[in-house]
Backbone as numpy.savetxt, mean C-alpha at the origin, in Angstrom:
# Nx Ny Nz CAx CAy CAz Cx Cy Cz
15.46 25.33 -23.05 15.54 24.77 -21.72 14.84 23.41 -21.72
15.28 22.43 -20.74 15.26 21.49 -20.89 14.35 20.65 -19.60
13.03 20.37 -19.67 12.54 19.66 -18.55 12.87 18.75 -17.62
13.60 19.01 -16.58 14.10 18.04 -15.47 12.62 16.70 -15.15
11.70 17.12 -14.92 10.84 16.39 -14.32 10.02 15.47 -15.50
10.51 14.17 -14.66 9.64 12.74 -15.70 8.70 12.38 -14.41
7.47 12.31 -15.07 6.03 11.59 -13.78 6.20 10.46 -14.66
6.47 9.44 -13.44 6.72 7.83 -13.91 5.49 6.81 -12.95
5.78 5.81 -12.83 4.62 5.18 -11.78 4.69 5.77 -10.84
5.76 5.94 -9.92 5.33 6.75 -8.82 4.66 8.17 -8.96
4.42 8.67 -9.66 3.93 9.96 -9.72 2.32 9.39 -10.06
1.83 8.39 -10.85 0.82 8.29 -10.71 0.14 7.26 -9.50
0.94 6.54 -9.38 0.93 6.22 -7.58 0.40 7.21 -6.35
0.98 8.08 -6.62 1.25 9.08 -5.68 -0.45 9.83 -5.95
-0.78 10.25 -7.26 -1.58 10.99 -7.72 -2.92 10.05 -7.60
-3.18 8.63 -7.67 -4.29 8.04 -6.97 -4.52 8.49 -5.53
-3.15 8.57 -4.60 -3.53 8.87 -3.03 -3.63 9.99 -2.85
-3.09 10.91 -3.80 -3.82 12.10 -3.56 -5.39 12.50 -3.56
-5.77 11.93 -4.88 -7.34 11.84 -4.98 -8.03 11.96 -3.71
-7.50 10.58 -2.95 -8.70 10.12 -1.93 -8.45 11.42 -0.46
-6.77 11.92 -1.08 -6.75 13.01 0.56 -7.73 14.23 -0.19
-8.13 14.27 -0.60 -9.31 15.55 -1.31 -10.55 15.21 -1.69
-11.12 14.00 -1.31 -12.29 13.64 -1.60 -12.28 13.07 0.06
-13.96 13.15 0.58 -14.72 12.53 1.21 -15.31 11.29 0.65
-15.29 10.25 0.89 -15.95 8.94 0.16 -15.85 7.85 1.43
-16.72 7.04 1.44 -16.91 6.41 2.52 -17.12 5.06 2.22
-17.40 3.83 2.54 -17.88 2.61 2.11 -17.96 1.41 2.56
-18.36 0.29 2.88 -18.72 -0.87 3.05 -17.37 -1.57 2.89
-16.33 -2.38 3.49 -15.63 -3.37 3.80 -15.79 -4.96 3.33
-15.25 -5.51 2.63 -15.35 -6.97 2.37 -14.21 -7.34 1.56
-14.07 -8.57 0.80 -13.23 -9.49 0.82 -12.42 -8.38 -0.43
-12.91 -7.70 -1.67 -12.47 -7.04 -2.61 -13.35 -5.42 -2.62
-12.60 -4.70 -2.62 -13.03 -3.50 -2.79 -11.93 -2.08 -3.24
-12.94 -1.67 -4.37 -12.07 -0.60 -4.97 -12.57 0.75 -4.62
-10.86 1.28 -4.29 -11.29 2.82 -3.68 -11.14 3.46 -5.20
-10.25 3.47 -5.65 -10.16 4.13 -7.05 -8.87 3.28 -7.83
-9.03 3.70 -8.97 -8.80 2.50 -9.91 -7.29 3.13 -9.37
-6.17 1.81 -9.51 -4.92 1.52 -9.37 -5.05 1.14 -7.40
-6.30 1.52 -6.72 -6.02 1.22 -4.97 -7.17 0.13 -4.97
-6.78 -1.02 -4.29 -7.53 -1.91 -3.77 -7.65 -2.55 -2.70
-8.32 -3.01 -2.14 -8.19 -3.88 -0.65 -8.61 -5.50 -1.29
-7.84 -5.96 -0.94 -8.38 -7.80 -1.18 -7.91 -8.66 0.13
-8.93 -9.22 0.41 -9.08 -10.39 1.66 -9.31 -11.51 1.56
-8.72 -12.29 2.53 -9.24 -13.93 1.84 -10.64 -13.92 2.55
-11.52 -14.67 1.67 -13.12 -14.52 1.84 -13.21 -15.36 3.16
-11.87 -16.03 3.92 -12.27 -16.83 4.82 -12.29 -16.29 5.93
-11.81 -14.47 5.73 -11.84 -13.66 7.41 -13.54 -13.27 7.32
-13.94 -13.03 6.14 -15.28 -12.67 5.91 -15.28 -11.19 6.81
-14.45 -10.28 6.37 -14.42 -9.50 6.12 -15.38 -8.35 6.57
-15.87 -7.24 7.45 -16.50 -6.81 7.14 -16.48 -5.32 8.38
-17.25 -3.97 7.98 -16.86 -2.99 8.57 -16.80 -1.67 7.33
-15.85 -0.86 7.81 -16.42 0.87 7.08 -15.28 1.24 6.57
-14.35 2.10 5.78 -13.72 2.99 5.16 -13.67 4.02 4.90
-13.25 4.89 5.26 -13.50 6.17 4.87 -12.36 7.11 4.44
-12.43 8.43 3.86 -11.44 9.37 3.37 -11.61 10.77 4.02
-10.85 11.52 3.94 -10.90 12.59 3.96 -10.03 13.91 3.99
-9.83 14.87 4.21 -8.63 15.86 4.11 -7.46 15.45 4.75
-7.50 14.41 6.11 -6.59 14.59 7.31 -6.44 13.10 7.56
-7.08 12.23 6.51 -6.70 11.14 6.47 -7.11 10.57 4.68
-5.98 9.41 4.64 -5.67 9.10 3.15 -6.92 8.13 3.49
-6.46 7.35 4.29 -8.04 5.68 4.08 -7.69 5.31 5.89
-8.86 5.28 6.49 -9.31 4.92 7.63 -10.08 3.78 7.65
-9.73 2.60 8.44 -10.31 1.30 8.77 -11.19 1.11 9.78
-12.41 0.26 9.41 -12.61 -0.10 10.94 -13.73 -1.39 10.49
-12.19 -2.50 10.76 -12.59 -3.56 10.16 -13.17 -5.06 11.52
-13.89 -5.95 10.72 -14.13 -7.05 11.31 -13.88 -8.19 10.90
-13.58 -8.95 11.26 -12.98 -10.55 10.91 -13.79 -11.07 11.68
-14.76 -11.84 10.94 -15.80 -12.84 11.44 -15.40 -14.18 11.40
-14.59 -14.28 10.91 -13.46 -15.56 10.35 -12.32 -15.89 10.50
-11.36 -16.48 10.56 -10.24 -16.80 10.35 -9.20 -16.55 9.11
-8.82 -16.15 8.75 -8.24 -15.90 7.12 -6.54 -15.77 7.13
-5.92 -15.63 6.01 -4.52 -15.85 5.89 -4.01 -14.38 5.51
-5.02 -13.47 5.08 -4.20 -12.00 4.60 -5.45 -10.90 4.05
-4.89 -9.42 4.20 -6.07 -8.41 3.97 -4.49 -7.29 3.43
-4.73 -7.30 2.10 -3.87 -6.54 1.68 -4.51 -5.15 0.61
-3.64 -4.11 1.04 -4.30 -2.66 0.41 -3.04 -2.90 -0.79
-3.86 -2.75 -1.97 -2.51 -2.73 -3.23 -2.96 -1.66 -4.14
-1.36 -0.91 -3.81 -1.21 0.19 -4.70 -1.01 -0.35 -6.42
-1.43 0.32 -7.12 -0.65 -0.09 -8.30 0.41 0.73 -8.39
1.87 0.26 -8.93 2.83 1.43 -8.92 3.13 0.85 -10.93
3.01 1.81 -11.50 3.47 1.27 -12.64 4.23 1.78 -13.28
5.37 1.07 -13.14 6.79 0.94 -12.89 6.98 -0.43 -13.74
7.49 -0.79 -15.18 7.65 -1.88 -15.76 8.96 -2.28 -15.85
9.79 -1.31 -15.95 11.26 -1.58 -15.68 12.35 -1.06 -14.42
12.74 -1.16 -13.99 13.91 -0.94 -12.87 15.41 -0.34 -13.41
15.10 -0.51 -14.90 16.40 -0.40 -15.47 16.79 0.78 -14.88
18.40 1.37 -14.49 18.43 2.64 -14.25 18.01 3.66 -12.45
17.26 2.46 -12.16 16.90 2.58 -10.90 17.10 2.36 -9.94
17.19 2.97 -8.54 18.64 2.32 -7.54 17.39 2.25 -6.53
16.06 2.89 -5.86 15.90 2.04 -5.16 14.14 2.45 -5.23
13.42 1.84 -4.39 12.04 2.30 -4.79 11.61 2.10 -2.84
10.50 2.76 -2.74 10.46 3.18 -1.05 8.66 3.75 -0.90
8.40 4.08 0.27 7.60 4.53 0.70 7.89 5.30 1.85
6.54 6.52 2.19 6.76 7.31 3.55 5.53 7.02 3.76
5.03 6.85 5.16 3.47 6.78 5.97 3.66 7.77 7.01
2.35 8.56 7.14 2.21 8.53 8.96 1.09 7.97 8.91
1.06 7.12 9.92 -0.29 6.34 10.76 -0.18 6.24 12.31
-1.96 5.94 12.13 -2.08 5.73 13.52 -3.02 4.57 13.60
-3.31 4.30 15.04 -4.33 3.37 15.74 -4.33 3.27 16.95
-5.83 3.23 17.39 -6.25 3.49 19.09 -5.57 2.21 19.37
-5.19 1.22 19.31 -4.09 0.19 19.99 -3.30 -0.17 19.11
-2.21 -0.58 19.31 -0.29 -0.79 19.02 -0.85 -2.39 18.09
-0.72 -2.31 16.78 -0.46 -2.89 16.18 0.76 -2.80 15.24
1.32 -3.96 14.32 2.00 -4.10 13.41 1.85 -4.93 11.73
2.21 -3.85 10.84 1.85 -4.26 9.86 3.15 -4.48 8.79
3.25 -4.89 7.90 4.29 -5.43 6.90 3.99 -4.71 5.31
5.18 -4.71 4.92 4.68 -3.87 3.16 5.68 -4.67 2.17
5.30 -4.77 1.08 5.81 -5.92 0.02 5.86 -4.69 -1.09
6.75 -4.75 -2.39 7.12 -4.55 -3.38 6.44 -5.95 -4.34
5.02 -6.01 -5.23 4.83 -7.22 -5.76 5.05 -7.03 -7.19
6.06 -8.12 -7.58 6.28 -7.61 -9.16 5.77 -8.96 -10.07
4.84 -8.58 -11.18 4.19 -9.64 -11.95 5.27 -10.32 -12.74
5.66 -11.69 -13.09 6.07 -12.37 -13.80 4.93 -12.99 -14.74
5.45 -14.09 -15.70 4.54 -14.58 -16.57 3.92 -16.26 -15.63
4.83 -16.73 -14.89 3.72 -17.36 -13.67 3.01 -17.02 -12.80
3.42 -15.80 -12.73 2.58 -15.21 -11.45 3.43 -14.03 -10.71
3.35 -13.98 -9.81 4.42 -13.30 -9.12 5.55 -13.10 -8.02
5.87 -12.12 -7.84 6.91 -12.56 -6.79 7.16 -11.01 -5.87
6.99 -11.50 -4.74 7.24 -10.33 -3.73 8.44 -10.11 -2.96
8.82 -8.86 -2.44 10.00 -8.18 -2.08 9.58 -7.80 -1.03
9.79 -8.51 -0.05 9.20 -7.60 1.71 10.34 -6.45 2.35
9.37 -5.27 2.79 10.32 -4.26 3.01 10.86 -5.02 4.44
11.61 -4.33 4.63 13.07 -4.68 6.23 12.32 -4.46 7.25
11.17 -2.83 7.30 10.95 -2.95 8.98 9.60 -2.99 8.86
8.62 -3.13 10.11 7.12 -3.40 10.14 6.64 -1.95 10.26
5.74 -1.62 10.16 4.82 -0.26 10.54 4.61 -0.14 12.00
4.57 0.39 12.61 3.90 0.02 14.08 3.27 1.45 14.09
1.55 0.82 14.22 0.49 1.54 14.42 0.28 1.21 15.85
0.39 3.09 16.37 -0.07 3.41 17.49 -0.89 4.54 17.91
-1.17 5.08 19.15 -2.00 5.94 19.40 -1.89 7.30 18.92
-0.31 7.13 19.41 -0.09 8.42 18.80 0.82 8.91 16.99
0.37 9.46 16.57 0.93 9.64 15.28 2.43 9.43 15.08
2.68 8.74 14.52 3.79 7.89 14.12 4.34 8.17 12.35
5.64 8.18 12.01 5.92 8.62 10.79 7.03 7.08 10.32
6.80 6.39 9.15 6.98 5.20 8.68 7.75 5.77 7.20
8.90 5.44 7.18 10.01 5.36 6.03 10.79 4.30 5.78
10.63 3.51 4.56 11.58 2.84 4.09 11.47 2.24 2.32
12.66 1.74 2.20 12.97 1.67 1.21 14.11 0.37 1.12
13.67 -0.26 -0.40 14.41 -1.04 -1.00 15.84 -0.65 -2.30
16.79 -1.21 -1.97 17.68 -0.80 -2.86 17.73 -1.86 -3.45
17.32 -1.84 -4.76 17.02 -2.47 -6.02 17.99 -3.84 -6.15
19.29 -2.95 -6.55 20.42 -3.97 -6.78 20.83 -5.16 -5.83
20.61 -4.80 -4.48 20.94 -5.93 -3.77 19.44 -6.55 -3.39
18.35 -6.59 -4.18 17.47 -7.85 -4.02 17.39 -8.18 -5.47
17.48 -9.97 -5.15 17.70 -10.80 -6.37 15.56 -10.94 -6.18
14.69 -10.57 -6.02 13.19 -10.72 -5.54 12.84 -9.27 -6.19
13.46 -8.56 -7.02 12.91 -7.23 -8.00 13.62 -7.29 -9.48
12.68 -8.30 -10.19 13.05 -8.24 -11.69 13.28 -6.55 -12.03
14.24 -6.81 -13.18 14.57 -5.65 -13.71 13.32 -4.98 -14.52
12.67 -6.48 -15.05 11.42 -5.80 -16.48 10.45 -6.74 -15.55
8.80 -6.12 -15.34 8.05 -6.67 -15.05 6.46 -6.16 -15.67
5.66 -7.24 -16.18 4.47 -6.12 -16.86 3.49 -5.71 -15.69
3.60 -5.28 -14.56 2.89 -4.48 -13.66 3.98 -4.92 -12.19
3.40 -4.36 -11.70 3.64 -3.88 -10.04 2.73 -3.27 -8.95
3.03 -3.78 -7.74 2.32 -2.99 -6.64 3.24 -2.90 -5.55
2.55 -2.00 -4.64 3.24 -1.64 -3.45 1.97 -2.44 -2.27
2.05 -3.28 -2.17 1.00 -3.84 -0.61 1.18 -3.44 0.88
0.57 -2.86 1.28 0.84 -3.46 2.61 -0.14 -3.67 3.66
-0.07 -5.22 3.83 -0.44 -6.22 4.57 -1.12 -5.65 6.00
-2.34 -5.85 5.91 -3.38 -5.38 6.87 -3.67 -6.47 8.28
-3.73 -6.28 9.31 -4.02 -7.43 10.27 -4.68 -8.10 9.72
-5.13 -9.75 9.72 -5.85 -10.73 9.51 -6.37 -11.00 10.26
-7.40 -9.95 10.97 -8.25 -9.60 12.05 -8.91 -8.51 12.34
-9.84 -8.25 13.26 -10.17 -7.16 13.28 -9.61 -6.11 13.97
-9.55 -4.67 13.32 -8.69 -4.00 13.35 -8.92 -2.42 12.97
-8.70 -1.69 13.78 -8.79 -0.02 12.90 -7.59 0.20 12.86
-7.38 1.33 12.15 -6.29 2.35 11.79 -6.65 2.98 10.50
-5.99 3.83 10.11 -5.67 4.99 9.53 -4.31 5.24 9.19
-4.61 5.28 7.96 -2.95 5.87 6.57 -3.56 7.71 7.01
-3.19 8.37 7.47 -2.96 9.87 7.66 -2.31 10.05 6.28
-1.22 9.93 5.40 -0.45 10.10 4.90 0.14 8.96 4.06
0.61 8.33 2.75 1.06 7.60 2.35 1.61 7.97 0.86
2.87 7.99 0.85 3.81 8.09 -0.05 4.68 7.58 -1.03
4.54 7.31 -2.09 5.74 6.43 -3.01 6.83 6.85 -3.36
8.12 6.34 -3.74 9.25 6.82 -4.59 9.66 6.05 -5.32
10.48 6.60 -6.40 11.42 5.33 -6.93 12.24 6.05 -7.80
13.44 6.17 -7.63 14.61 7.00 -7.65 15.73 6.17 -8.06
């Protein structure tokens, strides 16, 4: 018999956010900070950044941030490692989130080239609200010319207010199929 199941980046994608829904861990807010290796938060040092994080059973990562500054972006990056596309028709995410007021947030597909990189913005925004809200979407590979086929890393971002701001990932999910 023959094993159906391959764990590819998304499975270890998936298996970093699991971590943090089974651990309690808490922490300090600023311009770079690592929850666990492959999850990061990076800010431009010009919001100056600052405020709490936390985890727990019933939530993946909870915010409760400050912008003392002005700044251009506060992005949470998954690592998804995923080097080729070959074979692959589309790659996606599921969220539920929330937040005590109606914000909107954006999520990128970032794939490394040898200048640098290049991002793939998903189609619809998040909209964080009061009440629990469920967030699905997905990119189909072939029709964006913005997802090299071979890339030596990848992430999944998505783009945090450039301000101050709470909310909460309840839930956050990868695919790539």
């Amino acid at each position: 018999m023959t094993d159906s199941i391959a764990i590819g980046g998304d499975g270890q994608a998936n298996q970093t956010l699991t971590l943090l829904r089974h651990e309690q861990r808490s922490g300090e807010l600023a311009s770079d900070v690592r929850f666990l290796p492959g999850l990061d938060l990076h800010a431009d040092p010009a919001l100056g950044l600052t405020g709490h994080w936390r985890t727990n059973e019933s939530e993946v990562l909870s915010f409760e941030a400050t912008a003392e500054g002005v700044g251009g972006w506060v992005g949470l990056h998954l690592s998804l490692p995923v080097e080729t596309m070959r074979g692959r028709g589309v790659v996606g995410f599921a969220a539920r989130i929330r937040a005590p007021e109606i914000l909107t947030t954006r999520a990128c597909l970032r794939s490394g080239r040898a200048d640098g990189f290049v991002d793939c913005f998903f189609d619809k925004h998040l909209l964080f609200m009061p009440e629990e809200a469920s967030h699905v979407d997905a990119l189909q590979i072939s029709q964006r010319d913005t997802i090299p086929e071979e890339a030596p890393w990848r992430e999944l971002i998505l783009f945090l207010p450039a301000e101050s701001f709470r909310l909460s990932l309840l839930d956050w999910r990868v695919f790539v199929v």
